[in-house]
C-alpha positions in Angstrom: -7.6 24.5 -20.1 -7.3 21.3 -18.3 -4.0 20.8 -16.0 -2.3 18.2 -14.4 -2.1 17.4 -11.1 -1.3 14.4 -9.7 -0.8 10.7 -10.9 -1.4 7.6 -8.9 0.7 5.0 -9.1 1.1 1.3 -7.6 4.6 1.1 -6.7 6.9 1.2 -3.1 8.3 4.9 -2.5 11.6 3.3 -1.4 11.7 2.0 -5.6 11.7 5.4 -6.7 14.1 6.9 -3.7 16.6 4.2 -4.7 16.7 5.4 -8.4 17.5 9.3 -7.0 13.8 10.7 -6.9 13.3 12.6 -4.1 10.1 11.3 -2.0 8.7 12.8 1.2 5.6 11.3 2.8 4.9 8.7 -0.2 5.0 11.7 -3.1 7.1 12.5 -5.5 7.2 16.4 -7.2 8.6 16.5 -10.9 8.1 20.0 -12.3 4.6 20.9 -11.1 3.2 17.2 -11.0 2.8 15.4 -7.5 2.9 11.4 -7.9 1.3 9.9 -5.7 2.6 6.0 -4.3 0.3 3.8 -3.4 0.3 -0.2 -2.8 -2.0 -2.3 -3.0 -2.2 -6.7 -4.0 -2.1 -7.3 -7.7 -2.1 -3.7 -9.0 0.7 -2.2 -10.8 1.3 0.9 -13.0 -0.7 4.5 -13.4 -3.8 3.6 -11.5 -5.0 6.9 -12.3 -4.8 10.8 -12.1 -7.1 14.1 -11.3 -6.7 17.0 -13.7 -7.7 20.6 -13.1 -10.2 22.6 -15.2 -12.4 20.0 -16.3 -15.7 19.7 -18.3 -16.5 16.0 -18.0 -14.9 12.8 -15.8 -15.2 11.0 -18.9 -12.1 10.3 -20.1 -12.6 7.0 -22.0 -12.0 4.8 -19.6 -8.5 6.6 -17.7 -9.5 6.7 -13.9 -9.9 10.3 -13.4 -10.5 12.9 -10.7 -11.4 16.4 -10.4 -8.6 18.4 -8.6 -8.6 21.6 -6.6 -5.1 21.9 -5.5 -2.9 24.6 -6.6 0.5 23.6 -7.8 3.3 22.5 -5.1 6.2 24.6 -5.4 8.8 25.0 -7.6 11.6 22.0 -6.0 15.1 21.2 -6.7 16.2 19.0 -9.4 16.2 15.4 -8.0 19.5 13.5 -7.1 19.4 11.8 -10.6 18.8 15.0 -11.7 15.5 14.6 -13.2 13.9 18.6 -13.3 10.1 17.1 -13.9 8.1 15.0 -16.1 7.4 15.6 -20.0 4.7 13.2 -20.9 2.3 11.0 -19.6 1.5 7.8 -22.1 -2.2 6.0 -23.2 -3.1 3.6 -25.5 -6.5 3.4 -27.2 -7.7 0.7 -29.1 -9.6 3.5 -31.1 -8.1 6.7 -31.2 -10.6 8.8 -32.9 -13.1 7.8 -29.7 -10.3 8.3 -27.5 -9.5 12.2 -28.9 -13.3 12.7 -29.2 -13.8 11.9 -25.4 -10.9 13.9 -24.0 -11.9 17.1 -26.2 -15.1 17.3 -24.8 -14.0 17.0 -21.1 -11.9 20.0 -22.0 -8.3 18.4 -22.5 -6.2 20.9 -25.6 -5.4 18.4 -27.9 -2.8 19.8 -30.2 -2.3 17.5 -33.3 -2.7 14.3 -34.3 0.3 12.2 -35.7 -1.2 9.9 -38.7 2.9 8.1 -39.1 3.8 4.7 -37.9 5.9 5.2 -34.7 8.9 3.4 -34.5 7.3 0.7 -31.7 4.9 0.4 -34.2 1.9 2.8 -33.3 0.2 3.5 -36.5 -1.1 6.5 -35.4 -0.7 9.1 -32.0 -2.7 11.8 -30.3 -1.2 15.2 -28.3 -2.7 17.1 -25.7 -1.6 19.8 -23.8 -2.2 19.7 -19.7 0.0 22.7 -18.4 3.7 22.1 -18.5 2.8 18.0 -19.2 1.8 16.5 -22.3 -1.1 13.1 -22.9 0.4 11.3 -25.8 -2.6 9.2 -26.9 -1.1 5.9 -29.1 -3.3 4.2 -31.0 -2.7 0.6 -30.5 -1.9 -1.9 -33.0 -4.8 -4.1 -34.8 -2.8 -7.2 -33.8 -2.4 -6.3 -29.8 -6.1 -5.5 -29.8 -7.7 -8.7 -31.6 -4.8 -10.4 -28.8 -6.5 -8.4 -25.9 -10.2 -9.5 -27.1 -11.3 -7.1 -29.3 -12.0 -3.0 -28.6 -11.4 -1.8 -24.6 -11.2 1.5 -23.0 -8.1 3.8 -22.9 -5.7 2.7 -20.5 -2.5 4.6 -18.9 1.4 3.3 -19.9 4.2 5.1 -19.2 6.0 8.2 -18.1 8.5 10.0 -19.9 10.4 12.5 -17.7 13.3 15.6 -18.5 17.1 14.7 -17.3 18.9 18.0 -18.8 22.0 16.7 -18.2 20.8 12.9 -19.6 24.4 11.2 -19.3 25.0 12.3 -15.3 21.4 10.8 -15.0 22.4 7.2 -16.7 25.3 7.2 -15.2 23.7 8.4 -11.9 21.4 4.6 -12.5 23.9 2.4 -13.6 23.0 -0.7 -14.5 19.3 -0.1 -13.9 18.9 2.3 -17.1 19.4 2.0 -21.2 22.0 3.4 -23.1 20.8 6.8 -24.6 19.7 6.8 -27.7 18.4 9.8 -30.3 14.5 10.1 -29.6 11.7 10.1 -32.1 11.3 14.1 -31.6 14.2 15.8 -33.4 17.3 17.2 -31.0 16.6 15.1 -28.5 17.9 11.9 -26.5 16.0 9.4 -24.5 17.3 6.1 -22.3 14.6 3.8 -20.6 14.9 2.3 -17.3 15.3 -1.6 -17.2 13.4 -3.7 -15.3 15.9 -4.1 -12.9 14.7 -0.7 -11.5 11.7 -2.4 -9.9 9.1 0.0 -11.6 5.6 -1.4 -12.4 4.9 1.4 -14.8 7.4 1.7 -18.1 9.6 5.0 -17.4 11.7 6.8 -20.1 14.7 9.5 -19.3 14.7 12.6 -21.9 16.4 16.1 -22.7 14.7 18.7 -22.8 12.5 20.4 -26.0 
């Protein structure tokens, strides 16, 4: 089965260290995920990620890497008490190509969601990579025909587990949402603003 192991993303280590993650030598560890800073003129957001155990680099279009590494060792929670990261976020402008591409590089899709999301998704893909999960969302026919018509799959956001979710908002301040309930039943989510200085979107959940 595929795994994840590292995400690369266009943003400042000092960003994340400010909002309580702990980063030594320009990566962060959340769970068993390293994430990897990097920065670079005009780029912002998941530039891309290598995955363990896989059949095919063809991932429709997410930037992708094989990876060899084992996974880093079990650390701490952070100081905003974040304990490691839940889900990793794509959009598809057509998720039935999208599922059919990550299935055959060997990613363990798990279901398939065919109800509107509250954002508005009509529709969403799961797969399981390890402890991390892909949520696939198809994206809606009016931000496609806005974007030009069909495109690849591209990465969105992270989503990561704060047990104790009100130390963690309180821990941010003004630079995080009030929680709310989350689309999955039992649990809470807050998002950070944009006042965080993050290039990619990052939610804040409880646990499963």
């Amino acid at each position: 089965m595929a795994t994840l192991d590292e995400l690369v993303v266009s943003d400042a280590p000092e960003v994340w260290s400010a909002c309580g993650f702990t980063v030594e030598e320009g990566v962060c560890v959340a769970g068993d995920t390293r994430i990897r800073f990097v920065e670079g003129e005009g780029k912002r957001g998941i530039e891309g990620w290598s995955l363990r155990g896989l059949d095919s680099l063809d991932l429709d279009g997410l930037p992708t890497s094989h990876s060899d590494q084992p996974t880093p060792p079990e650390v701490p929670a952070h100081p905003n008490g974040v304990t490691g990261l839940d889900h990793v976020v794509a959009i598809s402008s057509d998720l039935d190509r999208t599922v059919a591409a990550l299935a055959a590089a060997g990613l363990d899709l798990r279901r398939i969601r065919e109800e509107p999301t509250p954002a508005g998704a009509p529709r969403q893909a799961f797969f399981r990579l390890g402890s991390v999960i892909l949520e696939v969302v198809q994206e809606p026919p009016e931000a496609t025909e806005r974007a030009g018509g069909d495109r690849p799959a591209f990465f969105w956001g992270l989503a990561f587990v704060a047990p104790d979710l009100d130390r963690t908002v309180a821990f941010l301040g003004d630079r995080a949402s009030e929680t709310r309930a989350a689309v999955q039943p039992g649990r809470r989510i807050a998002t950070l603003r944009r006042s965080a200085g993050f290039s990619v979107p990052v939610a804040l959940m409880t646990p499963p």
